[in-house]
Each structure stands twice: as C-alpha cells, then as structure tokens.
N, C-alpha and C positions, 0 to 999 in steps of 0.2 A: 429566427435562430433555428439551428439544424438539432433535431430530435434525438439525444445522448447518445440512445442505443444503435439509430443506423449510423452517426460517425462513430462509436466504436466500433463496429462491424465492419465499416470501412479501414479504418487503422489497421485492425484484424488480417483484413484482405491482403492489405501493401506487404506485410510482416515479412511474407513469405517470396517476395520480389529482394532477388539479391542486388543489393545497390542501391537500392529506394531509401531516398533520405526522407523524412518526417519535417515540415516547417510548418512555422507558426503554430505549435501546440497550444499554446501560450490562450489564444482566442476562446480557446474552451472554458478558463474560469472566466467569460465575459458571458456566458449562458448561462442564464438563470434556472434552466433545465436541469443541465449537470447538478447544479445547488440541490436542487430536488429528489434527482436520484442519489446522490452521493447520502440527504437525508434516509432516504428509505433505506439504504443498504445498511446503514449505521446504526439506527434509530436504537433498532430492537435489543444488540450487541451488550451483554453486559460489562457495566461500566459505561455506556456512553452519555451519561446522565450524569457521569463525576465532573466534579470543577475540575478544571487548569487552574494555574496560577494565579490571573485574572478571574478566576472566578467565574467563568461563562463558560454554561452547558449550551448542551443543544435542544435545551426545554424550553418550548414556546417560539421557536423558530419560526419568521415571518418571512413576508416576502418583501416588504420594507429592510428586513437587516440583511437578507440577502441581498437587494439591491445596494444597500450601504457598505457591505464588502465587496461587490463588484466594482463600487465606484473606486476605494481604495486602491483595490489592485491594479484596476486600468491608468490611477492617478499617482502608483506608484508610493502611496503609502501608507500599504499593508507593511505590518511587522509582525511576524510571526512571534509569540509568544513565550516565553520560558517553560518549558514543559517542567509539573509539577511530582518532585521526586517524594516518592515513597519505597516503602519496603515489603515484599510481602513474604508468606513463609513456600522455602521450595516444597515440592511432595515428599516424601518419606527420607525428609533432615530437618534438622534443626536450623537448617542455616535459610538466612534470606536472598532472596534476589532482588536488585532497584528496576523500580520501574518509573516512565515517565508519562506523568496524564499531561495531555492538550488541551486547551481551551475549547470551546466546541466550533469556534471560527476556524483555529487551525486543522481541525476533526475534517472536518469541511472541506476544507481546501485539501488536505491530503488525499482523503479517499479519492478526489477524482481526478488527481495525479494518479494514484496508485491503480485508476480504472483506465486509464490511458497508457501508461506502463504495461500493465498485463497484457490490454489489446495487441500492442507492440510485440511485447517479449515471449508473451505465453506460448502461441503458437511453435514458438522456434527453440522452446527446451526438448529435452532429450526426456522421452517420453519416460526412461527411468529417476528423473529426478523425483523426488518427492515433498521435500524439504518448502514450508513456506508457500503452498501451488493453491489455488483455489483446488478444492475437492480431494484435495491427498493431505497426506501426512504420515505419521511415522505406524499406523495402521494399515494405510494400504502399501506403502514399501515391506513390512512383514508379508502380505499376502504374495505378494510377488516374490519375494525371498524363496516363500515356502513352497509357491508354484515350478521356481527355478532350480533352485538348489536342494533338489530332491533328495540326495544321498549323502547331505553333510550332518553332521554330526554335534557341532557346536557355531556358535558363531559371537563375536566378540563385540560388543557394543562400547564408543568413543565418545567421549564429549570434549570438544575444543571452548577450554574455557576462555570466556569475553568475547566469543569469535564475532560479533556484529561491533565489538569497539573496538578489533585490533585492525579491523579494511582500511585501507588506505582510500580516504574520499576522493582523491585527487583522479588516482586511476579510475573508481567508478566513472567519476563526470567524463573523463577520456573514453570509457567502453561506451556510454551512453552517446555522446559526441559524433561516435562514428555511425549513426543515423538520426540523430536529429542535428538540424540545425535549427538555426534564432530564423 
C-alpha cells in the first residue's frame, strides 16, 4: 500500500492540471494507512471520544477493526450510521443549535474522504476564501479585511441561516463529478 501522505501530495499535484479527472479514489479506504492517519488527525479533536448512535467511539481502535471495516467497504457492506443528534447552546443566545455525532467507524471513513477532498480542492480555492479552509477562519478573513480595507469605516457582518441544510446535494455530486470519476 502507498504511504497516505505521498498520495495525497500526489492528488495535490494533479489539482492544479486543468482537465485531470481523479479515478478510482475509492481504493484509498482499502489502506489500512489512511485508517491510521485519519486516527491521528482525529484522535486529539474534542469530542472525538463521543458515541454516535451505535455507540462506538474511536477508543481502543485496533488494527483488527480497522481491517474489519476495510473488509466491509470492499464487500460492500458498510452502512454508515445515523449520526446522533443533540443540542448545544450557541455563544452569546439562548438559543441552541443541533448538531450531529458519528459513530467512530464513520469519524474514520470521513476524515479520509475529507483528506482526499482537500488534496483535490484546496489547492484551487481563491486564496481569499476563508470559510471552513484548514488554517483559516473567520480570524484570519478579519486580518485581511483589516490589511485591505484600510479606510472603511464600518462593516456589516451576515449570517445565512441553515446554509449547510439548504445546498442542494444533487448539484454538489454534479461539481464534484466534473473531476472525479468511478
């Protein structure tokens, strides 16, 4: 099996090749590697010791259950899990927001989607995005705000409410489509 971080660095590579389609992604949760690093990235993360649904963290993670999710996957039956809702309180309201915990199988399997993803995408955002980036966030869009826009006076802060429940799934798998194939 190929070593997580030079095929991400490879994905990395392609990103920036206009027309390069991406296949057989898929082969990557058959690497017990990926299992590994996706654990390390995760481990520390608070919250990543809470049950899902099912009840299974990612405490005590072997290489035995990682091979028995491998084998699923490849056997085609993995079923991802019900993610387990709760509520918690927003910052300075009363009010909550839901959120959903994963089982520690599906913890797993995301993250190194979500590492093959970035590989892919990161590259080729528009370096003022800020939103959801590894290393950025709504700190360093200030900073660059306050670099840029030297001589403004006020500025108006938005929030788009539900905006990750109102996407249409359909169109994402369409953008995503248009470099990967099966």
């Amino acid at each position: 099996m190929r070593e997580p971080k030079r095929v991400l660095n490879e994905l990395t590579k392609q990103s920036r090749k206009e027309g390069y389609h991406y296949q057989r992604l898929y082969r990557n949760l058959y690497n017990p590697e990926f299992y590994l690093l996706a654990y390390q990235n995760i481990y520390a993360n608070q919250g990543s010791l809470t049950k899902g649904a099912d009840t299974i963290t990612l405490d005590g993670i072997s290489q035995m259950r990682i091979d028995q999710v491998i084998r699923s996957v490849k056997d085609h039956s993995y079923q991802p899990q019900p993610a387990r809702r709760t509520y918690i309180a927003k910052k300075n309201s009363d009010k909550k927001r839901p959120l959903g915990i994963s089982s520690g199988n599906d913890k797993l399997i995301q993250e190194i989607i979500k590492m093959i993803l970035e590989s892919i995408y990161e590259p080729i955002f528009h370096e003022k995005s800020h939103g959801f980036r590894p290393e950025r966030s709504c700190h360093t869009a200030l900073m660059q705000v306050k670099s840029i826009f030297t001589g403004a006076k006020w500025f108006i802060e938005g929030d788009i409410k539900a905006c990750f429940d109102s996407f249409d799934h359909h169109i994402l798998v369409k953008i995503l489509r248009r470099r990967i194939v099966h």
